[in-house]
N, C-alpha and C positions, 0 to 999 in steps of 0.2 A: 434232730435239733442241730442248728448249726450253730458252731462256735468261737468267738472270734476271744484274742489274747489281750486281756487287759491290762491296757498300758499306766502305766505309774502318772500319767499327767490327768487322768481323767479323773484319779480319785484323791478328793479333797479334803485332810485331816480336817475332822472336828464334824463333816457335814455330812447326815443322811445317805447314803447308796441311792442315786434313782433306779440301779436295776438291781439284782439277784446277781453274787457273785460264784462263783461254781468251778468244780477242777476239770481237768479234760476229758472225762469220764461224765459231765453233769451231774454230778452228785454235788446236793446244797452246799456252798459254806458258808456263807453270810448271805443272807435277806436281806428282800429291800426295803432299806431306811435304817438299816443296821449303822453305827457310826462307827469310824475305825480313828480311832483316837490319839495316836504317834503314830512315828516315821519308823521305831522300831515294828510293832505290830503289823504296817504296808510292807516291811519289808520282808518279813516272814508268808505275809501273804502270798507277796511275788514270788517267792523264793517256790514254795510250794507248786505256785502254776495256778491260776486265777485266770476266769475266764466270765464271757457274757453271751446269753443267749442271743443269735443276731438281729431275730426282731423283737426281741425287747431293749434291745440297742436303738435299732431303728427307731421305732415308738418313742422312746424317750426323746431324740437326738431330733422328730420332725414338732413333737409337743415343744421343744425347749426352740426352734427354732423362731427368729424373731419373723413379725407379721411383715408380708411384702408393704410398702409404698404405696397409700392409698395415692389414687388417680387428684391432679391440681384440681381444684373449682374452685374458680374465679367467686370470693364471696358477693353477697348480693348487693346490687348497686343500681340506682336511678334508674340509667339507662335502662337496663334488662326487666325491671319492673313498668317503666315505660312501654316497651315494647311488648309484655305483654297482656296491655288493658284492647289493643285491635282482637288478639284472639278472644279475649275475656269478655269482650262487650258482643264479639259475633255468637259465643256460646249463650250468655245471656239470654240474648232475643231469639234464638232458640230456639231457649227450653222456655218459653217466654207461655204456658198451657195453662198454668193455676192462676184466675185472679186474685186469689189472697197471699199469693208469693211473688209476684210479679215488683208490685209498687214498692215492697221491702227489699228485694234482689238490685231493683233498680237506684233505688237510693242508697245504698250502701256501696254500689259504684261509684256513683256521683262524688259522695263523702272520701273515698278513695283517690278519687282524681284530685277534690280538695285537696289530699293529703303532700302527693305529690308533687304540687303548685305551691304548697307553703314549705315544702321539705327543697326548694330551688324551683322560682319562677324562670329565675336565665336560661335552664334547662329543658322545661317545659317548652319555653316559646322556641329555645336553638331545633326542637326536634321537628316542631313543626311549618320553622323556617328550611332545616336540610332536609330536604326529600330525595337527593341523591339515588338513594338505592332502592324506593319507595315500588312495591309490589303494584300493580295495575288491580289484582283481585282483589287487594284488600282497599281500593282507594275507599270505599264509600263509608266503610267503619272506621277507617285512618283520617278521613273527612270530618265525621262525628264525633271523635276525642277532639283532634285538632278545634274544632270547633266551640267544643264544649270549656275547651281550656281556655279561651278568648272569651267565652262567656264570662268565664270566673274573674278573670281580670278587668276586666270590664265592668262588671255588675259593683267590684267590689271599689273601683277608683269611680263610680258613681255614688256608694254609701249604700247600696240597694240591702234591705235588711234579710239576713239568711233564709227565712223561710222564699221570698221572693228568689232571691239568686238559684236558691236550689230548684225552684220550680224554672227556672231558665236555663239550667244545666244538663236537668233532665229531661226538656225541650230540647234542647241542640243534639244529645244523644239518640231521641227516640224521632227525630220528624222527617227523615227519608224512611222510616224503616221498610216500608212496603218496594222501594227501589234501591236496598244496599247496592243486592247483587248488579242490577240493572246497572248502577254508576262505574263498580270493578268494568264491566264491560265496553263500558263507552269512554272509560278513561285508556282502555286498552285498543280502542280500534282506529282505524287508517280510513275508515269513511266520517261524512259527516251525519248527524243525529236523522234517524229512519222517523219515519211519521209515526210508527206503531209505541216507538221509544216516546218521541216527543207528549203522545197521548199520555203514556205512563207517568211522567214525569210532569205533565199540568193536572193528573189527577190524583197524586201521590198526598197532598197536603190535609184533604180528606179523608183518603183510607187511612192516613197515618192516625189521624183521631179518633175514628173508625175502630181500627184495630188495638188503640190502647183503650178504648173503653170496653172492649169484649175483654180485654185486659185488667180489668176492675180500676182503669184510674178515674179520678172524682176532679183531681186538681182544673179547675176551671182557667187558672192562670197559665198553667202548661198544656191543653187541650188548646185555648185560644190562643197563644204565641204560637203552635202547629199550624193552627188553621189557617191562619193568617200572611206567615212569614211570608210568602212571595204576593202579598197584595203592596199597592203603593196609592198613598193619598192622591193622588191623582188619576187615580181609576183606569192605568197599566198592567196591573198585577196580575194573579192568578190564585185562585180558581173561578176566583167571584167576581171580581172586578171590582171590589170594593175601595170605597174612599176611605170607608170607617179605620184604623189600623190600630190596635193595642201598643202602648210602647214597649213593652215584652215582645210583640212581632217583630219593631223595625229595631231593638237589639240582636233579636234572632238574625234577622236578616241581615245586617250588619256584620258581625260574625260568620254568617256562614259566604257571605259574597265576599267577605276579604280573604280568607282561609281556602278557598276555590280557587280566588284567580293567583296565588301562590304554590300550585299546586301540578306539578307537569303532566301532561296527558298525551298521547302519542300524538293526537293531531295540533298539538301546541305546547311551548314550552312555559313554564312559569311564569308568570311578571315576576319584578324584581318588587320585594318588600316596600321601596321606596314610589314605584308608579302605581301600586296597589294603590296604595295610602292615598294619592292623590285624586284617583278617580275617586276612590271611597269620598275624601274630605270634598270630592265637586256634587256628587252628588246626593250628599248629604247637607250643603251647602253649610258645610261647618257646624254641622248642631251638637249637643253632647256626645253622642255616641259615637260619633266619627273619630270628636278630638280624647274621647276616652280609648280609643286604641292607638291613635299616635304618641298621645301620651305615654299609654302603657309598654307600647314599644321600643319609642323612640324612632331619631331616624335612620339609625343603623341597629337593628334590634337583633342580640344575640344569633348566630348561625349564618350573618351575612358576610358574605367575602368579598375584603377589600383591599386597596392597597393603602401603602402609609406613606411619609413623606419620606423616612428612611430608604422606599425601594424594597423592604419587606412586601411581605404578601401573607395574610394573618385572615384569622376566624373572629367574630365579634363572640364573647363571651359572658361577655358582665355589664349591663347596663351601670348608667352613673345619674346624679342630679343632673350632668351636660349632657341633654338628648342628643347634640352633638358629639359625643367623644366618650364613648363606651370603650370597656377595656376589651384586646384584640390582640388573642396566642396568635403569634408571627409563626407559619408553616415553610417559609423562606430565609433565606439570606438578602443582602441589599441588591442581589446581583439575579434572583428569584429563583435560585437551585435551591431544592428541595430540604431542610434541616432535621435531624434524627429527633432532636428536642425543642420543643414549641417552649417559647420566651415572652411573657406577658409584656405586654406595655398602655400605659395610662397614655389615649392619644388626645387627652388634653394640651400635653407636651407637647410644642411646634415639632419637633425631631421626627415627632411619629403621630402626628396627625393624619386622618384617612383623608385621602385627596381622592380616590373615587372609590367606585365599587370593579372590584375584579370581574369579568368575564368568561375566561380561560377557567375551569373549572374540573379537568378529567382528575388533577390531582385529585380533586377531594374525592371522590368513589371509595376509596380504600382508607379512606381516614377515621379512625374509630374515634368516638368521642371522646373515651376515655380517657384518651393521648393529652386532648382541649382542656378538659375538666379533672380528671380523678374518679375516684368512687364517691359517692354519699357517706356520709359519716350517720349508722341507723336508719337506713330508709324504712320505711311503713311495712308491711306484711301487704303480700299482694292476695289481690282478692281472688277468691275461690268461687267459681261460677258455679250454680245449681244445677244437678245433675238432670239431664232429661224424665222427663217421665213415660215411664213404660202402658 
């Protein structure tokens, strides 16, 4: 037994021994939890010669020792729950095997993304106007959030009533499913669309209806807005060439052809939110559903970067009643060096009114949102996708 000299600072009138105190011979003198109760009694203890076992020293000394510094984590916020409904909706479809689990897995997505969308719409649409750093693998399911989110804004600044809207959300998520991967692929490649691809992709509208009814779904309204979404009343479209068109389709379509051409792919770069909008409103010749996403937008719709009339250089953040004059964190000075701290400004105000849209864009790669916006104040609980089955 080894034994170490117990010093006069370690023991505490009044309080319990945490170890066995002993002479230099190990023989007991006081137990532990024993109290030593004055400074006369310690000091006869000392006097004698007072000692402690060394690993019962140790033991005590690593038990009393305070717990290390748990690791930071960024608590949870929009964004990070944001980003991961692309994984969440690719595990989805799957494990997508049971049709009595499928239609409830699936809607409790949907209801999620609702959640999202009402927990900050600005948010929503800023993520799927910045695709900066946006994965090639993941476009076609980054595609079908994106998408689904403009459904919801849409359906809902039409009055469309929720059982409707929902059967059009989970349309938008489920009507590539048979060419997710196909789209990761062609958003990634340096040629243009192979005949074998092109075939995939004019007969995808089918399998996809195809494959959700082996899926047990029933909804006639979300089966027919799949079917349909790339037919055009003028008997253009595909697969059928139909005139007939559901307006659940040319909302799909709608959505899904503005949310595309905003969307960068190696053999082309993004339109800009504002040319989007424009073909959209030509070719829709102005009907509701056009002006229900320019609406819902605006004309500088959150995540677009622009310049002001101060010579700043800022992120659109927060839409306003003035489709024109959204608010927009400045990432600049007047002079466009770079600022540690983004500075809101209301560019209703002539001083910092948007005079165009920025170009020059490498700054933003490295730009967290968080810097734009903050955390969420209680985001939603993110969704738990169902486990494959064995």
């Amino acid at each position: 037994m080894k034994m170490l000299r117990l010093p006069r600072s370690k023991v505490q009138i009044g309080t319990p021994l945490p170890w066995s105190v002993r002479d230099e011979h190990g023989i007991l003198l006081l137990s532990k939890g024993h109290l030593v109760e004055n400074e006369h009694l310690l000091d006869q203890l000392l006097q004698r010669g007072a000692f402690v076992d060394a690993e019962e020293a140790r033991a005590v000394a690593r038990a009393e020792a305070p717990e290390p510094p748990k690791a930071f984590v960024p608590p949870p916020n929009i964004f990070g729950l944001w980003d991961q409904t692309t994984d969440a909706l690719k595990k989805l479809l799957d494990s997508a095997t049971h049709p009595d689990d499928f239609s409830e897995h699936i809607d409790k997505f949907a209801r999620h993304l609702l959640e999202l969308v009402d927990c900050n719409a600005d948010i929503a649409i800023y993520r799927c106007v910045r695709q900066d750093n946006a994965q090639h693998y993941y476009f076609g399911y980054d595609h079908a959030v994106h998408t689904a989110m403009l459904c919801i804004l849409m359906a809902r600044h039409l009055h469309w009533p929720e059982t409707r809207l929902m059967s059009l959300v989970k349309a938008a998520l489920t009507m590539n499913q048979p060419i997710l991967d196909l789209q990761g692929q062609m958003a990634g490649q340096d040629v243009p669309m192979k005949d074998k691809q092109r075939a995939a992709i004019h007969a995808h509208p089918i399998e996809s209806v195809e494959w959700l009814e082996k899926a047990g779904v029933t909804d006639t309204d979300w089966l027919t807005a799949i079917a349909q979404h790339h037919e055009r009343p003028d008997g253009t479209g595909y697969p059928l060439g139909s005139t007939e068109v559901c307006e659940m389709a040319v909302a799909l379509r709608v959505a899904d052809t503005f949310t595309s051409r905003i969307s960068p792919r190696v053999m082309r770069p993004a339109l800009s939110p504002q040319e989007a909008a424009r073909q959209l409103y030509q070719e829709d010749k102005g009907g509701p559903l056009s002006t229900a996403v320019i609406k819902e937008l605006g004309i500088y719709p959150p995540g677009d970067f622009v310049k002001l009339a101060s010579g700043e250089l800022g992120i659109v953040v927060q839409r306003t009643a003035n489709a024109r004059a959204p608010i927009v964190a400045s990432i600049t000075d007047t002079a466009g060096r770079p600022v540690p701290h983004t500075v809101r400004h209301d560019t209703a105000q002539p001083e910092f009114a948007i005079k165009a849209t920025a170009t020059d864009k490498v700054m933003l790669m490295r730009l967290p949102p968080e810097r734009l916006f903050g955390f969420a104040v209680a985001p939603p609980a993110p969704v738990v996708p169902p486990k494959p089955a064995h």
